[in-house]
N, C-alpha and C positions, 0 to 999 in steps of 0.2 A: 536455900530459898532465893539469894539473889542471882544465883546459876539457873535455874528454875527460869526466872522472870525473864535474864536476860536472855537465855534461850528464844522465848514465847516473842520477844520483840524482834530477834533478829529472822524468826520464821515471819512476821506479817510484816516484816520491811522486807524480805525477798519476792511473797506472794503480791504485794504491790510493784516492787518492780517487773516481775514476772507480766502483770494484767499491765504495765505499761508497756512492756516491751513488743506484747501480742499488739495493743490495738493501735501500735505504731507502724509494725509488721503488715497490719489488717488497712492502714489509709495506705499504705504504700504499694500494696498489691488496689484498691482502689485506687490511684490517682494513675496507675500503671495501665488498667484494665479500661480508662475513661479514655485515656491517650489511643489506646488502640484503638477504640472505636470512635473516635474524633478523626483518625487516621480512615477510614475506613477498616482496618485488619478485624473484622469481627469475629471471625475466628477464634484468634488470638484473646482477643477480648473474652468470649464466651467462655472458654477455655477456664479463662483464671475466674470468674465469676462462680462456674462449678463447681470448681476445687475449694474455694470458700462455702459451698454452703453443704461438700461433702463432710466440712469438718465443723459447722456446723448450719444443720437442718433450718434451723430457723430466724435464719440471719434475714432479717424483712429488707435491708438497704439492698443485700446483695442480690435477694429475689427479683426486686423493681429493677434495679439495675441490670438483670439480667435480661428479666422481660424486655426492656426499652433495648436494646441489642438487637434480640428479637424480633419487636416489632419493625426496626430500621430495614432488618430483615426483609420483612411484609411476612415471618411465620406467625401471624396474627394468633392463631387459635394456642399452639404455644405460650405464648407472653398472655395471654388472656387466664392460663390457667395459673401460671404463677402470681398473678397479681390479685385472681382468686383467692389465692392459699395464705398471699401474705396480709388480706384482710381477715383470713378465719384468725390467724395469730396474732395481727393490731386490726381492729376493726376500725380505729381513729386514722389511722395509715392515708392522709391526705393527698399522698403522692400516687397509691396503688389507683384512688379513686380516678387522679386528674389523667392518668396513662390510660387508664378503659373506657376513658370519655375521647381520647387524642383517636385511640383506634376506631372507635365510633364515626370518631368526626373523615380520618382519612377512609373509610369504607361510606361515605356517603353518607352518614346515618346522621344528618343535622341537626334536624329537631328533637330528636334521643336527645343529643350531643349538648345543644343547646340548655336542655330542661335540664339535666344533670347538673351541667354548669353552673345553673343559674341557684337550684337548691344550694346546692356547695357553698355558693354565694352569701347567702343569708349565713351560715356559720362562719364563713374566712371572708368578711367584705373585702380584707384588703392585701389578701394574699396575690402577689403579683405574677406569679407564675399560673395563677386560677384566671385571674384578670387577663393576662395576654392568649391564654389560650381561647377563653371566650369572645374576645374581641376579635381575634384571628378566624373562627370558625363563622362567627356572623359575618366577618370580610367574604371567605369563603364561597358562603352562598349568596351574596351580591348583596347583603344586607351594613353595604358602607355606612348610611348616615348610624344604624344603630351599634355599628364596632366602632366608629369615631365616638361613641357617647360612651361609650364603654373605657376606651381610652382616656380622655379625658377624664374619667373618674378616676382612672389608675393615679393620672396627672397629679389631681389633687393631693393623693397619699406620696406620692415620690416626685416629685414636681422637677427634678433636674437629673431625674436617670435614662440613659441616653438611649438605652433598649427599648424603652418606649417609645418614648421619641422618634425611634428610628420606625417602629414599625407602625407607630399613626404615619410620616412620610410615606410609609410602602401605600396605606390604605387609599392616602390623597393621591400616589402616583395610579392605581387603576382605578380610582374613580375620573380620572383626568382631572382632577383638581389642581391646578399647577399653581393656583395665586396661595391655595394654604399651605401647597407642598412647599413651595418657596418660604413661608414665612417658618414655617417647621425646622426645613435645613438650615434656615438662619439663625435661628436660635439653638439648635444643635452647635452652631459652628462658635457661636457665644460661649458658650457651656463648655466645647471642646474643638480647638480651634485646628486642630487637627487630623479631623475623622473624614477620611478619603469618600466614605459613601456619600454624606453631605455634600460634599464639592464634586462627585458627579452626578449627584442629582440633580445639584443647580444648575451645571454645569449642561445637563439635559434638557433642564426646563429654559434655561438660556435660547439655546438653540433651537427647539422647537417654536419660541417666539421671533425668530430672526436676530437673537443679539448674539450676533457670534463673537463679538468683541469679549464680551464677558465670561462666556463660554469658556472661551482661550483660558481669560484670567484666573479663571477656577480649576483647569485642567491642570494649569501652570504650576499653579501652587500644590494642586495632588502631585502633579511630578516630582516636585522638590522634595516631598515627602515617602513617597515611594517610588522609585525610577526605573523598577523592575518589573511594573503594572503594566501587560502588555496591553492592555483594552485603554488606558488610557495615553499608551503611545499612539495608539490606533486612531481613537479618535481624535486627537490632536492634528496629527495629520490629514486624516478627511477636513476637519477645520481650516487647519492652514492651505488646504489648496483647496477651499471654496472662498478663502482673504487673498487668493491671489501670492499667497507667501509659498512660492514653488520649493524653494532651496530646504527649507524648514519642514513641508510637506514631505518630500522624500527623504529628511532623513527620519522622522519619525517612525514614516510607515516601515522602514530599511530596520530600526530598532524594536519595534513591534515584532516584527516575522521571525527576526532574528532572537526575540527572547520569547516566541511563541511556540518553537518549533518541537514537536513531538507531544505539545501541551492539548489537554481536550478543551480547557478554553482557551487556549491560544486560536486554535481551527477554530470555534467559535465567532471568538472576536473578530478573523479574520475572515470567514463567512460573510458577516455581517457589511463590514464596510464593502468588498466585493460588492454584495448585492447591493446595497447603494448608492456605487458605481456604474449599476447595471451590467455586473458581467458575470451574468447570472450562471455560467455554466463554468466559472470557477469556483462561486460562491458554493451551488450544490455539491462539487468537489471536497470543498475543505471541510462542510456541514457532514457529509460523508466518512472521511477520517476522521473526527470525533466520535460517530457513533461507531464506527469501527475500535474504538479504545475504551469507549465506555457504550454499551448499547441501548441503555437505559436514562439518557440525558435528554432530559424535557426542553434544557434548553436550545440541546442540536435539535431536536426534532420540530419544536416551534421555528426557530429559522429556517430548517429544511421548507419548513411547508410553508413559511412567508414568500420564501424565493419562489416556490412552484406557486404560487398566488398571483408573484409579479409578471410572470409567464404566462399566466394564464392557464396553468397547467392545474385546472381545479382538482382530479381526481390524485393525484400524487398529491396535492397540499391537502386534502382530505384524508387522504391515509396517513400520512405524515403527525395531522391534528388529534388522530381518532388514538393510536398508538400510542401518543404521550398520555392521552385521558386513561389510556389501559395500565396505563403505570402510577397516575399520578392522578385519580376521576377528579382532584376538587382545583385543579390546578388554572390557575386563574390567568394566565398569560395563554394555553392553548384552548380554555375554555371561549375566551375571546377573539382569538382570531378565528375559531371556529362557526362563531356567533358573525361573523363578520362575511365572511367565504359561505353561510346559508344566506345571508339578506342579499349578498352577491346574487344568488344563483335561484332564489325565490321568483315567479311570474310575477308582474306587475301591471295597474294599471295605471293610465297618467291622462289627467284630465287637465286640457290646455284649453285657456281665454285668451284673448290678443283682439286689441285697438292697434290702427292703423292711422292718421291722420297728416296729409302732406297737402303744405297752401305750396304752391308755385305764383312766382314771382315775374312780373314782364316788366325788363328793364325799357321798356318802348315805353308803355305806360304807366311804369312808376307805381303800378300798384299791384295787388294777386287778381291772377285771371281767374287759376282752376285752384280745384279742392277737391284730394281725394278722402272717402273712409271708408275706413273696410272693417268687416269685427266678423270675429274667425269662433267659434270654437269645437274643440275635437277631444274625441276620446281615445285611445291608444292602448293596445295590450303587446306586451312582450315576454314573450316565453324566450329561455334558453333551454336550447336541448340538450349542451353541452358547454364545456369552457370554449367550443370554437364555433359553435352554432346558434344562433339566434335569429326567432324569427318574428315579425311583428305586425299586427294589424290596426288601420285606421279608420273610422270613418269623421268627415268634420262638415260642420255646415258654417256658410261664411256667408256676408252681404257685402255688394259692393255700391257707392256710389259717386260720380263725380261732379262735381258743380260747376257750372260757367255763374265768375262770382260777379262781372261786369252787368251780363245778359241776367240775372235771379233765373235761371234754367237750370236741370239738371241732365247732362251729357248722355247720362245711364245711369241704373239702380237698375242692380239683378240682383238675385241669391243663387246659391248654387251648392251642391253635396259633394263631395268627394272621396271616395274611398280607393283606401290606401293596403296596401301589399308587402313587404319588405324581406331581404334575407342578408345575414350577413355569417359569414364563411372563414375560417380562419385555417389555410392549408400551410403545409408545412414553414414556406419561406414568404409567402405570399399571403395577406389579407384583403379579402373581396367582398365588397358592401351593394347590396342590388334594392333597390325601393323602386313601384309604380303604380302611378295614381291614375284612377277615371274619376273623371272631370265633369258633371251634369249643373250647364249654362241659363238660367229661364230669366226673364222680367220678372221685377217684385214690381213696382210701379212706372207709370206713364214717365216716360223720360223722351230728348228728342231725336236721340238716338239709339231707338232701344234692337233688342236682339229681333231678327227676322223668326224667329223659333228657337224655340227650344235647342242648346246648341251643347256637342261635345267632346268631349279633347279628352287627352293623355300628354304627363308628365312624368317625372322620375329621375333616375340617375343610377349609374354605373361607377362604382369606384375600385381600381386595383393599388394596390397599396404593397410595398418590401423595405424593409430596415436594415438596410447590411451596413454595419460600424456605427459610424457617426450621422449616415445618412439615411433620412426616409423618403425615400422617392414614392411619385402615385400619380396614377394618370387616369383619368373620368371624364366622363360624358355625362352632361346632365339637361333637362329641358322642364323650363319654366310654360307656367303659362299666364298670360294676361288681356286682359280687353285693349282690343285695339281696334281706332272712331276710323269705320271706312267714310268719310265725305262726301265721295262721288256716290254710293248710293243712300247715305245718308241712315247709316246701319253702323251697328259697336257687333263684334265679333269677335272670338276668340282665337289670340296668334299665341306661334310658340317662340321660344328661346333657344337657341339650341349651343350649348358650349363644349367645347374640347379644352381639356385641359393636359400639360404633362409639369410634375413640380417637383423638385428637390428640395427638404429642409435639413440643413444641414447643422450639427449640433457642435459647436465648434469647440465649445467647455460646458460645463455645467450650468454655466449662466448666461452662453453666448450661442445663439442659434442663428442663421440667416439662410432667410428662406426665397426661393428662386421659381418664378414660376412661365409658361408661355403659354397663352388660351387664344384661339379663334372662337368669336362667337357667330352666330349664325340667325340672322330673321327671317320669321316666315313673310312678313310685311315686305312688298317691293322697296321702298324707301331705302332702305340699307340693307345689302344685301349680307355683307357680313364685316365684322371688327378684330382686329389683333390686338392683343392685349400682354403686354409685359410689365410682370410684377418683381420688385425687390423690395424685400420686408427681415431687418434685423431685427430679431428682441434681445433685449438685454434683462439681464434681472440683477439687481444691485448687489456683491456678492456679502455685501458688511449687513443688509438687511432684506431677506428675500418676496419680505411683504411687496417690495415696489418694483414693480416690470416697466421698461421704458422702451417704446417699438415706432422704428420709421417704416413707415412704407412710402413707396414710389413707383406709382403707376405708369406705363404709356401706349396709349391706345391710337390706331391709324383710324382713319377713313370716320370723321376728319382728323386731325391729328390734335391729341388731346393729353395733358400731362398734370396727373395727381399726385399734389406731396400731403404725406399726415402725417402727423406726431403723433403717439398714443403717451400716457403715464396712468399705469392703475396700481391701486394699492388695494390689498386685499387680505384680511383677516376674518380672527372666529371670537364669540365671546366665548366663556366657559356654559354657558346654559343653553348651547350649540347653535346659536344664531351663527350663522356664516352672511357677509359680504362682500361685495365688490364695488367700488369705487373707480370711475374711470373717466376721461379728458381727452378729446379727440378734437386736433386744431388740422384740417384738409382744405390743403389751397386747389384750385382747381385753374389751371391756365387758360381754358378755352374759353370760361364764362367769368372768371378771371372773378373771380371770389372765394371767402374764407368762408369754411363751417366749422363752426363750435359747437360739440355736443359733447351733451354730460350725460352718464348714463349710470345707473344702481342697478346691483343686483343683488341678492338676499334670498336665503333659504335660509328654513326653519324646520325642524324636530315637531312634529306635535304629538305623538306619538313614535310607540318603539315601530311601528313599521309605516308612516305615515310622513310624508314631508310636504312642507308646501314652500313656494319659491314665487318669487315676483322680481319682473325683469323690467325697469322702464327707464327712457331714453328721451330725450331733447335735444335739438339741432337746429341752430338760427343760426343763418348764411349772411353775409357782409359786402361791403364792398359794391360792383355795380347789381349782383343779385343776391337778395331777400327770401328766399324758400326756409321756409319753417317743417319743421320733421316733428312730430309726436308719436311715442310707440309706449303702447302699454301690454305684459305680457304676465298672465298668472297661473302658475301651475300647481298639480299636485298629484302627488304618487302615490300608490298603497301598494306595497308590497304583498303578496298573500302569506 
């Protein structure tokens, strides 16, 4: 009897170890099979997935498991059926369900995608792997505010897991949300003071607001923690040589290349900085050998096609865009630039207003003599027929009049029509910009110098334009037109302007450009037959904050002989709800009349729509010294794209 028993025990202490030794057997070919396909080797992976379920049929993990292989695959219909199968056998199986909704979501199928989700929802509120993938697919389809809401529910059940956290920051970063992205990565960095994505996020968002200081601070400290990060060699170096830190710049970039080499984002990374060097036809180079190593990399092909964007080379940055969408349709980095490269290349119309208003001042009599105003407005259509052709039409109706403010008389008041022509051309090394206007002159009211009739003219301009290095040379011809008071017959009549221009701007660094130019001008009026005009004009742009440009120019003109100096400082920024402005200070001494003008000027554009923008430009200038001339300009625009 007690041979018997003990027998009976030492058989289910064997069969116990036995079922532990399989299912330690069975996570070990699992954690083996996960590796592989974290590796890419899916093969491999699949491989041992099958072998598990030939020994047994209905092993549900290894099913899922195998499917998601599968689907990484893209053999969708495949993994579709085993996840079928492995709900005929757990129909509770919340994994099989969340995989048929993941391939839904990556074949487009949103709104399926979504409603599945959402059911699921109400049984697992707070399943987090349910939670991220619905918040993810609403990201997806451009539906940010309500995957951010989504998230933040996640939040509440797991309030300091970093997964989340990370990918609300992805959300904030393509909705260009930078002020939540920022507080996001901060409080990641709180939580985990170590996490390299967090510090080049900020480290992004730094630099896209001009604080490259901080930028550094963040990259610095990614370094220290990983030093074999070639993208953050990289950018470090583009940083330090827009601080002016030369010696540090190259040896970055030197360590970058050097641990990038034969890497598909190594070529990436250094793509990138390339093209934001502007040397774009290394850039397209190294985007190149990437896809030559991996052919399927959304991220080479998005930068592929940004570089052919900065070229101008729309139909290669469109097959570039179109390509990644065919590998990846919900992909949200080519979806965008794509979206960006059509509003580029969409016709447009643009509806322009402008005030004019200028008191002139006589230092003889110490007060304003004359007084111009002019108010302009035109309509504008521009087609591109290509990324190097564009062609544009105008017509604008304008009034003119000027006051003698001593006499209560008015000099002239006409109106007049204008229509407008335009081509601009973009040939291999050379770009050519051709606009010409007719000009129709009449009386609007009794003035004391008005038009003998009906009067008409042409204006326009000629621009040839080449970039070779550092330099953009261009040389144009252009011709004004304005009322000019003939006195001896007591008549206002239309004269022309006529200038020649030849310029070099030359780019000296990223933030140093000086530009060189020599124009003869020409009047139709006896008075002055013609003017020589020599211009030197450096801009600078601050390299520690790039919002602020700081630019002299230095005019000097013969016949009589005449010498302008000006200061510029503008600062120039965007809020996050896409208001753009500018900000700008222009102090011009003038030698001949030997006074100062100060004018301050704004400029502002606005989103009002997704194709739709409106812009207002206005300006003031009050002169000093022995002369007083007051300038007002007011200027409102607005575009629609179709």
């Amino acid at each position: 009897m007690f041979i018997r028993k003990y027998s009976s025990f030492i058989l289910i202490f064997l069969l116990f170890h036995l079922s532990i030794s399989a299912e330690t057997t069975r996570e070990i070919e699992f954690q083996k099979a996960r590796k592989m396909a974290w590796d890419a080797n899916y093969d491999d992976a699949i491989d041992i997935y099958e072998k598990m379920l030939d020994r047994d049929p209905r092993d549900v993990e290894a099913m899922i498991s195998l499917g998601r292989v599968l689907s990484w695959k893209k053999e969708y219909d495949k993994a579709l059926a085993l996840y079928e199968n492995a709900l005929k056998i757990m129909p509770s199986a919340l994994e099989a369900h969340l995989e048929i909704l993941r391939i839904k979501s990556w074949q487009k199928q949103y709104v399926e995608a979504v409603s599945g989700l959402q059911k699921l929802k109400v049984k697992h509120p707070k399943n987090l792997d349910l939670l991220t993938q619905l918040g993810m697919v609403l990201a997806w389809q451009g539906e940010y505010e309500n995957s951010i809401i989504v998230f933040e529910e996640a939040i509440t059940y797991y309030p300091d897991n970093i997964a989340i956290l990370k990918n609300m920051a992805k959300i904030y970063k393509w909705q260009g949300d930078t002020i939540s992205g920022r507080k996001l990565n901060e409080k990641i960095l709180r939580l985990a003071p170590n996490t390299i994505d967090a510090l080049v996020d900020l480290a992004i968002i730094e630099n896209k607001q001009g604080d490259y200081k901080s930028a550094i601070r963040y990259l610095e400290k990614a370094r220290e923690i990983d030093s074999e990060r070639f993208d953050i060699r990289a950018m470090l170096g583009v940083l330090y040589s827009w601080t002016a830190q030369l010696d540090d710049a190259i040896t970055e970039l030197q360590k970058s290349i050097a641990l990038q080499k034969g890497s598909v984002a190594g070529y990436i990374t250094l793509g990138r900085v390339l093209s934001w060097q502007k040397k774009s036809n290394e850039a397209i180079s190294y985007f190149h050998k990437a896809l030559e190593k991996d052919p399927k990399n959304i991220e080479a092909m998005v930068g592929l096609g940004n570089t052919y964007l900065y070229v101008n080379n729309w139909d290669m940055a469109e097959n570039s865009y179109r390509n990644a969408l065919q590998h990846i349709p919900n992909d949200a980095s080519a979806l965008k630039a794509l979206k960006r490269l059509e509003h580029l290349k969409a016709p447009s119309l643009h509806f322009k207003y402008s005030y004019n208003d200028f008191k002139d001042y006589s230092p003889t009599s110490r007060n304003y003599s004359t007084r111009f105003k002019e108010h302009r407005a035109s309509l504008e259509y521009v087609h591109h027929l290509s990324s190097d052709t564009t062609i544009h039409g105008k017509i604008e109706k304008f009034f003119q009049k000027q006051i003698d403010i001593p006499a209560r008389i008015k000099d002239f008041h006409v109106k007049g029509d204008v229509l407008s022509v335009g081509l601009s051309h973009h040939f291999k090394d050379i770009t050519m910009r051709t606009k010409l206007d007719f000009t129709i002159f009449e009386n609007d009211e009794e003035s004391a110098y008005k038009l003998s009739d009906t009067e008409y003219g042409y204006a326009g301009h000629c621009i040839t334009a080449k970039e070779t290095g550092k330099h953009y040379m261009s040389a144009s011809f252009a011709r004004e037109l304005y009322l000019f008071i003939d006195l001896e017959n007591d008549i206002s009549k239309p004269a022309g302007l006529n200038t020649y221009t030849v310029a070099d701007d030359y780019h000296y660094t990223d933030h140093l450009s000086i530009l060189g130019a020599f124009a003869v001008i020409q009047y139709d009026t006896p008075k002055i037959s013609y003017r020589k005009e020599y211009i030197l004009r450096p801009k600078y742009r601050l390299p520690f904050f790039d919002k602020i440009r700081i630019e002299y120019q230095h005019i000097h003109y013969t016949a009589p002989q005449e010498k302008v100096h000006s200061g510029f400082i503008s600062f120039l920024d965007s809020f996050q709800n896409g208001l753009k402005y500018h900000l700008e200070y222009e102090a011009r001494y003038n030698s001949l009349q030997d006074s100062l003008q100060n004018t301050f000027s704004l400029f502002f554009s606005y989103d009002l729509g997704e194709n739709i923008e409106m812009a207002l430009d206005a300006s003031l200038g009050i002169e000093e010294r022995k002369d007083h001339d007051m300038t007002k300009s007011i200027q409102t625009y607005i575009t629609w794209r179709f």
